[in-house]
matplotlib code that plots the C-alpha trace (Angstrom):
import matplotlib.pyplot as plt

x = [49.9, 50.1, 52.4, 55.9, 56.3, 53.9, 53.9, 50.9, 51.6, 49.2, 50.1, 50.7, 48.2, 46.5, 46.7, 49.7, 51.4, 49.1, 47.2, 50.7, 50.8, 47.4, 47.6, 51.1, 49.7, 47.2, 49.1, 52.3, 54.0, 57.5, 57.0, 59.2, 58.6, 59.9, 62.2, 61.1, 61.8, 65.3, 65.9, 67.6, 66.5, 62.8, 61.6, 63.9, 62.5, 59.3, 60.3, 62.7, 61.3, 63.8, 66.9, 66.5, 64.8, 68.1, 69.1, 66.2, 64.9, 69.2, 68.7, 65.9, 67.3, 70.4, 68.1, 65.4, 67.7, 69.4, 67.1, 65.1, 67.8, 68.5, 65.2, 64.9, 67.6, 66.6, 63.0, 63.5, 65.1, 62.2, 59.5, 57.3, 55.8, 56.7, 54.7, 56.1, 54.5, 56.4, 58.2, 61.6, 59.7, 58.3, 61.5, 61.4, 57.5, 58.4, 61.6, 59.8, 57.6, 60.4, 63.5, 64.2, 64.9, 68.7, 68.7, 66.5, 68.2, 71.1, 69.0, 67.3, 70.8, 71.8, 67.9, 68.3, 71.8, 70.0, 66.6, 67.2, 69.1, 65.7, 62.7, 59.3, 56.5, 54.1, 51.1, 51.1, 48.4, 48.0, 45.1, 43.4, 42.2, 40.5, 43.1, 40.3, 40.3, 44.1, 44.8, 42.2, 44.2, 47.7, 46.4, 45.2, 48.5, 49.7, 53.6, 54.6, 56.8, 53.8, 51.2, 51.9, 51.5, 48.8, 45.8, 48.6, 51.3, 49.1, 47.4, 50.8, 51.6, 48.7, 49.4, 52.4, 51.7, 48.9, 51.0, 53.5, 50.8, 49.8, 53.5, 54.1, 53.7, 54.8, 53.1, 50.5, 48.2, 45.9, 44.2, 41.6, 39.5, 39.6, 37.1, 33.8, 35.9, 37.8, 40.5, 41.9, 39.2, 36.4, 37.4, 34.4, 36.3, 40.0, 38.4, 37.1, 40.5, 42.4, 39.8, 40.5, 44.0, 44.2, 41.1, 41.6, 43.6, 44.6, 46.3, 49.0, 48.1, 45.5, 42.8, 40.2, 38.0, 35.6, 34.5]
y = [-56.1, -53.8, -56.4, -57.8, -60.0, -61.3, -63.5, -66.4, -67.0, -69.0, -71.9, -75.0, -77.8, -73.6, -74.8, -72.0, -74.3, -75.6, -72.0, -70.1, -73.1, -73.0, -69.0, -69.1, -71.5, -69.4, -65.8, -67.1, -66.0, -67.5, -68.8, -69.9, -73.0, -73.9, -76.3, -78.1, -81.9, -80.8, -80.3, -83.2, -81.6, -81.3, -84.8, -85.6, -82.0, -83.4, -86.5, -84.8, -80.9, -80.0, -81.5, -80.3, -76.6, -75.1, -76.6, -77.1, -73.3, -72.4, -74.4, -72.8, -69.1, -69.9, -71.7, -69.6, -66.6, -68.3, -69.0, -65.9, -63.8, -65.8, -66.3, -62.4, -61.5, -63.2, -62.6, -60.2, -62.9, -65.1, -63.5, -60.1, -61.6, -63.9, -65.6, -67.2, -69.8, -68.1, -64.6, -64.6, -63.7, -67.0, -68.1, -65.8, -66.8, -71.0, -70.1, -67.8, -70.8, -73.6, -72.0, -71.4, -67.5, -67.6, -69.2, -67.0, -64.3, -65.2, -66.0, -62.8, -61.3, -63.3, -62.6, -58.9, -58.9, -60.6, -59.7, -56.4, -57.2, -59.3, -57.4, -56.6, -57.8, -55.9, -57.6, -60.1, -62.8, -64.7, -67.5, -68.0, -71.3, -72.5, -75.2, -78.1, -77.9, -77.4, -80.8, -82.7, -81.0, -82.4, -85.8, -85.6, -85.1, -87.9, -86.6, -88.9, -86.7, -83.8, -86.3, -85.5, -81.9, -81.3, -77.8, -76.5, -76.2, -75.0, -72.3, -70.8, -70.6, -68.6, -66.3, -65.8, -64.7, -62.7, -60.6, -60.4, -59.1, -56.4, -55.3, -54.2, -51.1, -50.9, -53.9, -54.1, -57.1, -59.1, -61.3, -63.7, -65.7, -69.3, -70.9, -71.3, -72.0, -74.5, -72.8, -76.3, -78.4, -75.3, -74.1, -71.4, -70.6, -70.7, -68.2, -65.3, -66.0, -64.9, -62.1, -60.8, -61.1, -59.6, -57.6, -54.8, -52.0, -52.4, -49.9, -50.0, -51.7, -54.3, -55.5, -58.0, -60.3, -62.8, -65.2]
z = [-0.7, 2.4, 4.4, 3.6, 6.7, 8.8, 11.8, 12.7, 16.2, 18.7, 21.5, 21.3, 19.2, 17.5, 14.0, 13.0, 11.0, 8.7, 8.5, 7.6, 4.6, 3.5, 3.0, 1.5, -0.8, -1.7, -1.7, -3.2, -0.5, 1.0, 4.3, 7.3, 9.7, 13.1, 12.8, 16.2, 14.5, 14.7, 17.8, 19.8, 22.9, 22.8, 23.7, 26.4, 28.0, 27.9, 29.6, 31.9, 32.0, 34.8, 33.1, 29.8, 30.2, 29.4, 26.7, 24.9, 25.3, 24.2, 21.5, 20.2, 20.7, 18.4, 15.6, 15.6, 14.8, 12.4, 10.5, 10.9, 10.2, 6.8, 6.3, 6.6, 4.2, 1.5, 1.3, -1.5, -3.5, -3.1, -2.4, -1.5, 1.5, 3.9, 6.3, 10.0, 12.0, 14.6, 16.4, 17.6, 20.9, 21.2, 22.7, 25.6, 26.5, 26.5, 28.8, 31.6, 31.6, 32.0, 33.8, 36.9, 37.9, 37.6, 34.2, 32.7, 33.6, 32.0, 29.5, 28.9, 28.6, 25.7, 24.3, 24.5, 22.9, 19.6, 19.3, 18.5, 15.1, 14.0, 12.1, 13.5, 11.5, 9.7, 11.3, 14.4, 14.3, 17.7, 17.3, 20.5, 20.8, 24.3, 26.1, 25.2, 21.9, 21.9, 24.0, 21.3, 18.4, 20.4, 20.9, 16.7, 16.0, 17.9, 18.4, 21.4, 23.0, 23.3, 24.9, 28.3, 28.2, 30.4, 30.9, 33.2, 31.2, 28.1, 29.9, 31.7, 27.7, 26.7, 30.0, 28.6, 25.3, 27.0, 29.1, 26.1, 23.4, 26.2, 26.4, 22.9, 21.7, 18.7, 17.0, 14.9, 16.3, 15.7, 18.4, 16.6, 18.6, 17.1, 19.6, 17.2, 14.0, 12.1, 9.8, 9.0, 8.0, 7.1, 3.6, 4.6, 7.7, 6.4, 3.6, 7.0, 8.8, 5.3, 4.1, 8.2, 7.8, 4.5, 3.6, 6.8, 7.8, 11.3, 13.6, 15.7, 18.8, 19.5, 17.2, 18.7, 16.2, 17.0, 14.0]

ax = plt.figure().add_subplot(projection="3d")
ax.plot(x, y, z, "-o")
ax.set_aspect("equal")
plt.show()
């Protein structure tokens, strides 16, 4: 196995989650999931996105750390390889999106000051899925507090993990472009997204594939 720790990232209604599962099933690797069901703040920021930007995206910062850096830690205990549905950079895409300029300053402060004590992982996996299919896969899933998320919203997201995949350097990525595929319900198209993830050698930088 080339990689120890590998992240499946991709906006909201890509499929992440039940891709990271499906492979971890398969690979026996450990995996880590958001833990968005937890957090008391996320459906009133939907209701009430002006009210509830701060503490929503705060909440998010401290959990996601926590449980990354535990999550981290252990992996030797557990397992080889783990695989994320997420990057702790995740949190700084949503809250450019949703705060105003003075609170995510302040907010980049306290990003900078604990980011740099996470990991990088071995390989990055954005999904790109076209905002369409994303708002059918949202209304699938029928969570009533995402049902109001509109194209806008969705595509400032996917700018924002644009602009951030162009800003590393030092990653290892890979941008897979999910538009003609069904990884979740395609057993024949789950198998290409594993064998791409798994079956190349990418370099550092960006690595563009097209299924």
């Amino acid at each position: 196995m080339e990689y120890n720790y590998i992240v499946i990232e991709g906006n909201i209604g890509a499929g992440k989650t039940s891709l990271v599962k499906k492979i971890a099933a398969d690979v026996n690797a450990g995996i880590i999931l958001e833990r968005f069901d937890e957090n008391p703040f996320l459906p009133k920021f939907y209701e009430d996105p002006e009210r509830f930007s701060f503490p929503v995206e705060l909440s998010f910062l401290a959990d996601r750390y926590h449980q990354l850096k535990e999550e981290l830690s252990n992996r030797q205990i557990f397992s080889s390889l783990l695989i994320a549905d997420y990057y702790f950079s995740k949190s700084l895409i949503f809250a450019r999106n949703t705060l105003k300029d003075d609170e995510y300053n302040l907010y980049r402060q306290l990003y900078d000051i604990i980011h740099q004590h996470l990991p990088i992982p071995d390989l990055y996996v954005y999904l790109h899925v076209p905002i369409e299919k994303l708002l059918e896969n949202i209304k699938k899933r029928g969570r009533d507090y995402e049902q109001n998320i509109d194209e806008s919203y969705l595509l400032q997201i996917q700018n924002g993990y644009f602009d951030y995949i162009k800003s590393k350097e030092n990653f290892k990525i890979l941008l897979i472009d999910g538009t003609n595929i069904n990884y979740i319900n395609s057993e024949q198209d789950y198998t290409r997204v594993k064998n791409c993830i798994f079956n190349k050698h990418y370099p550092i930088g960006i690595s563009r594939v097209i299924l």
